[in-house]
Each structure stands twice: as structure tokens, then as C-alpha cells.
C-alpha positions in Angstrom: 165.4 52.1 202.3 168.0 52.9 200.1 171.9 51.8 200.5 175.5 52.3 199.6 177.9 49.2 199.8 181.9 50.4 199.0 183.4 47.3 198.8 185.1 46.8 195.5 184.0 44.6 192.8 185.6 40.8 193.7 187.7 40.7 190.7 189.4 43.9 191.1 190.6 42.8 194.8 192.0 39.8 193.1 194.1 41.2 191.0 195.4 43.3 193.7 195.9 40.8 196.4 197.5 38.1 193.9 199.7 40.9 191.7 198.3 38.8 188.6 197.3 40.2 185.3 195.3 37.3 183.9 191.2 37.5 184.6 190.3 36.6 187.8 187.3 34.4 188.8 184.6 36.7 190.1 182.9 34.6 192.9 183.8 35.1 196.8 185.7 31.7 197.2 188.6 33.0 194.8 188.9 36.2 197.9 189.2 33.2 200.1 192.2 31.7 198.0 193.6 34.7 197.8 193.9 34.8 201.1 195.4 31.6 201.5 198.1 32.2 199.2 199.0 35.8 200.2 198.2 35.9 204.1 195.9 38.5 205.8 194.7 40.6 203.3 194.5 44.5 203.6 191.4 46.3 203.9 192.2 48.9 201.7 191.6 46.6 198.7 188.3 45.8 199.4 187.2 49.0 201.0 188.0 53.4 200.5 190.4 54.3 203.1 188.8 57.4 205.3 191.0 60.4 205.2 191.0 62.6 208.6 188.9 65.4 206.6 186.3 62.6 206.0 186.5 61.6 209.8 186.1 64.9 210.7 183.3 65.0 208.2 181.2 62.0 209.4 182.4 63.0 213.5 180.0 65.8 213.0 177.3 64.7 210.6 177.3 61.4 212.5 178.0 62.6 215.8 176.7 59.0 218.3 179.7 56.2 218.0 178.6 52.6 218.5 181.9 50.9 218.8 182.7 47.0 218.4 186.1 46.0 219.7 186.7 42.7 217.6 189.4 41.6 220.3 186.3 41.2 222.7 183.9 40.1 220.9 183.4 36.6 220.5 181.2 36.6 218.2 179.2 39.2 215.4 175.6 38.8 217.7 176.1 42.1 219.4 177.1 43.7 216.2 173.9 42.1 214.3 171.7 43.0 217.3 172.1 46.6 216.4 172.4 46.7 213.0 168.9 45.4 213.0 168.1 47.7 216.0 169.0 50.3 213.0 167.3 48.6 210.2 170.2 48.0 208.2 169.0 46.2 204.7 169.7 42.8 204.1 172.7 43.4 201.9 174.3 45.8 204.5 174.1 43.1 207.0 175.9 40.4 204.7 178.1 42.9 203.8 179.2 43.2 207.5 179.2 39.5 207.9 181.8 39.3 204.8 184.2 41.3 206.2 183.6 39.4 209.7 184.4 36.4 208.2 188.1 37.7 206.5 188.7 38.8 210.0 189.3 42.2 208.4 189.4 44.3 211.1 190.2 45.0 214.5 187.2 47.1 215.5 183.7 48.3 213.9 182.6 51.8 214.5 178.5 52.5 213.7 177.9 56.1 213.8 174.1 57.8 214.1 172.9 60.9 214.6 172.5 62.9 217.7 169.8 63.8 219.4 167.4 62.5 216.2 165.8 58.9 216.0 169.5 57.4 214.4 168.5 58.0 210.6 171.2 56.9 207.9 173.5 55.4 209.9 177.2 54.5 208.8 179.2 51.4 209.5 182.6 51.7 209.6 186.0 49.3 209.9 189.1 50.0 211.8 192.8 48.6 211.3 195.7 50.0 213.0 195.0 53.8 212.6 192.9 53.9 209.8 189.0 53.5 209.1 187.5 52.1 205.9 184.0 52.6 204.6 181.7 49.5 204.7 178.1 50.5 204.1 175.7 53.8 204.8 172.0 53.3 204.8 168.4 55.0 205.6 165.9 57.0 204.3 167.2 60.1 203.0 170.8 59.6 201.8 173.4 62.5 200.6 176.2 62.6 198.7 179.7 62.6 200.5 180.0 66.4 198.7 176.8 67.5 199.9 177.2 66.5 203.6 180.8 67.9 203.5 179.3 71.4 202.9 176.8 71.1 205.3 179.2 70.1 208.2 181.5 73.2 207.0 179.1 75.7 207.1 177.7 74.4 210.6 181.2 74.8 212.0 181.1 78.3 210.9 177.6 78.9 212.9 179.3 77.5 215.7 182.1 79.4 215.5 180.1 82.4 214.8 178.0 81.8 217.5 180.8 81.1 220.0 182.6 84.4 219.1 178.9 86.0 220.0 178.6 84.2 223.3 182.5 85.5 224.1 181.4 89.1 223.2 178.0 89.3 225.0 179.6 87.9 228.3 182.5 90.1 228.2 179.5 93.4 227.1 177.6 91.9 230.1 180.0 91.6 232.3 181.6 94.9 231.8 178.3 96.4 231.7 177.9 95.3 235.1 181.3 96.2 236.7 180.5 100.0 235.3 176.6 99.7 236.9 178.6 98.2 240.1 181.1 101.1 240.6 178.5 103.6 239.6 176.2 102.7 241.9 179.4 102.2 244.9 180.0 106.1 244.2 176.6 108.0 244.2 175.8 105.7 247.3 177.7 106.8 250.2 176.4 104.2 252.8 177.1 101.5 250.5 180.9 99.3 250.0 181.7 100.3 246.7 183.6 97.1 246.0 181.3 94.8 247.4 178.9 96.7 245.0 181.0 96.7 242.0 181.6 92.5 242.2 178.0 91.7 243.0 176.8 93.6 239.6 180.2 92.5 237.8 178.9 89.0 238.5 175.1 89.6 237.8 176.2 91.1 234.5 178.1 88.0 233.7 175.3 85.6 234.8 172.4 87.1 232.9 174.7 87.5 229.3 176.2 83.7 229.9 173.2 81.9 230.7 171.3 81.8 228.1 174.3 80.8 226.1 174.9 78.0 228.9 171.0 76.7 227.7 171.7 77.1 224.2 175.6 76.6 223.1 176.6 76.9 219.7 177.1 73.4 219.7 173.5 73.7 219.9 172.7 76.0 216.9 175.5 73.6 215.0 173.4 70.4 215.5 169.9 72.3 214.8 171.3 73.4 211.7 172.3 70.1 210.2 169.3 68.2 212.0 167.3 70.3 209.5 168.9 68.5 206.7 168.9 65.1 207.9 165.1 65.3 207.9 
């Protein structure tokens, strides 16, 4: 099972987090002295901020949120537990129990498909308003380019498809209301209104229903479930 860790390399975080610009020793205990002699340290030198086009990116390829509230929690078991509900790698999992450990966040957010056993899922870290990267893993990984198409042109299916829906119920609906009034004005013993509304509304009903059983949010999902195979 392949995976993708964006922490940044130890001595790079150093360097940041102390303003130094002698080497740095590369092991994990000189990110605990850093700590120590600068306070909390921020996530964003350790991991890639997410920008809102990337949330809105993952929100739709990764549609199922898991969320961890780290004020809760008392401890990482719950977090763990699903991780290896997910089958998160070895390294993914001491990545998460890194960042645990630096008390580096104030939430963790582990977003899975939809709908689809939950195939490369994503773990990601909150503070304040803004989400880092931590780790993505599974079986059939994509570049972040590559899944950012993919979600675009899904949103234009949906929105093509929505626009369809809109135009079939108002065809259907119309359709009906001219049946209706026909029908209310070669038929002298029948109420022309009442006639009018009832096929005004069976127009509607038989043009919205089947987009009610298949919504383009529907048609968006089966498109990108073909690529998550």
C-alpha cells in the first residue's frame, strides 16, 4: 500500500523554528528542543498549509469527514482505532503519533470516500482556521493535479446535469398545465381549473422524479467513483 508523508525534512523545521543558520542536528529530539526554546511551534513548518481551492478539492474527492476534536480526546486510542480500521501503514500511523505528541493541533480531520469501501483515505490537522496535510494512503494514489481535474470536471456534470433537471421540470410541468387547460376546454362537464392543476402537477411529478432518484450529485460521485477504482 503505497503512501505520502508531507512533513518536512527535521532539519529544515529547525532552521525555521530556531531562525539559525548553522546545520542543525537532524534527529527528532533537536524538534523537541526547539520547542523548548521557542514555545509552541506552528504547524506550518512541519506540514503544507491547505489552501480553500485544495479544501474544496479534497471536500469532493474525499467527501466522508471523520473528525477528532483534540480538546476531547483524552487520548490518540480513538484516532489509532480507525486509522487501523483504514489500514493506514505503519509510517502513517507514527506520523500521526508525532504530531500528537507536539500537541500540534487542535483537531484531526480523516476524510474517505463516499458511498465506496473508504479507499485512499487522507489525514488531515487543524489549527485555528487552517488545515495542514499530514499523510494520504491506499491502493491507488493520484497526483494532487490529477484529482484537481477530476473534481472540476465532475462539478461541471453536476452542474450540467442540475441545469437539465431545472429545464425538464419546468418542460414537464408546462407541458402539463397546457394538457390541463386543453383538456378543461374541449370537456364541458369537467372544472377546467381543477383540470389544469391536477395535470400541471402530474407534469411536474413525472419530469422531477426521476431526477429526485438520481440527482446530479449522483452522476457527480459516479463519475469520480470511476476513477478511484
Amino acid at each position: 500500500m503505497e503512501s505520502v508523508l508531507y512533513r518536512k525534512s527535521v532539519k529544515n523545521v529547525e532552521i525555521e523554528a530556531l531562525h539559525a543558520s548553522s546545520a542543525c542536528d537532524e534527529q527528532t529530539a533537536g524538534v523537541h528542543a526547539a520547542v523548548h526554546e521557542t514555545g509552541p511551534l506552528s504547524p506550518a513548518l512541519f506540514y503544507p498549509a491547505v489552501t480553500a481551492q485544495e479544501m474544496v478539492t479534497w471536500t469532493h474527492w474525499l467527501p466522508t469527514a471523520i473528525v477528532f476534536d483534540c480538546v476531547q480526546l483524552q487520548s490518540p486510542l480513538e484516532v489509532l482505532s480507525t486509522l487501523k480500521r483504514l489500514q493506514a501503514p505503519p509510517e502513517v500511523v507514527k506520523e500521526f503519533q508525532w504530531a500528537w505528541k507536539l500537541d500540534l493541533f487542535e483537531e484531526y480531520e480523516v476524510r474517505t470516500p463516499v458511498r465506496q469501501d473508504p479507499r485512499d483515505p487522507l489525514i488531515l490537522g487543524r489549527m485555528g482556521e487552517q488545515w495542514y496535510r499530514i499523510a494520504l494512503w491506499g491502493e491507488s494514489l493520484l497526483p494532487l493535479e490529477r484529482i484537481t481535474a477530476l473534481v472540476e470536471q465532475s462539478l461541471a456534470i453536476r452542474a450540467r446535469a442540475a441545469r437539465r433537471r431545472l429545464w425538464c421540470t419546468a418542460g414537464g410541468t408546462l407541458l402539463g398545465l397546457a394538457v390541463g387547460a386543453w383538456l378543461g376546454q374541449v370537456t364541458p362537464e369537467s372544472q377546467p381549473v381543477a383540470t389544469s392543476l391536477l395535470f400541471t402537477s402530474l407534469g411536474f411529478f413525472l419530469t422531477w422524479f426521476p431526477t429526485f432518484l438520481y440527482t446530479p450529485e449522483n452522476r457527480q460521485h459516479d463519475f469520480l467513483d470511476r476513477y478511484r477504482s
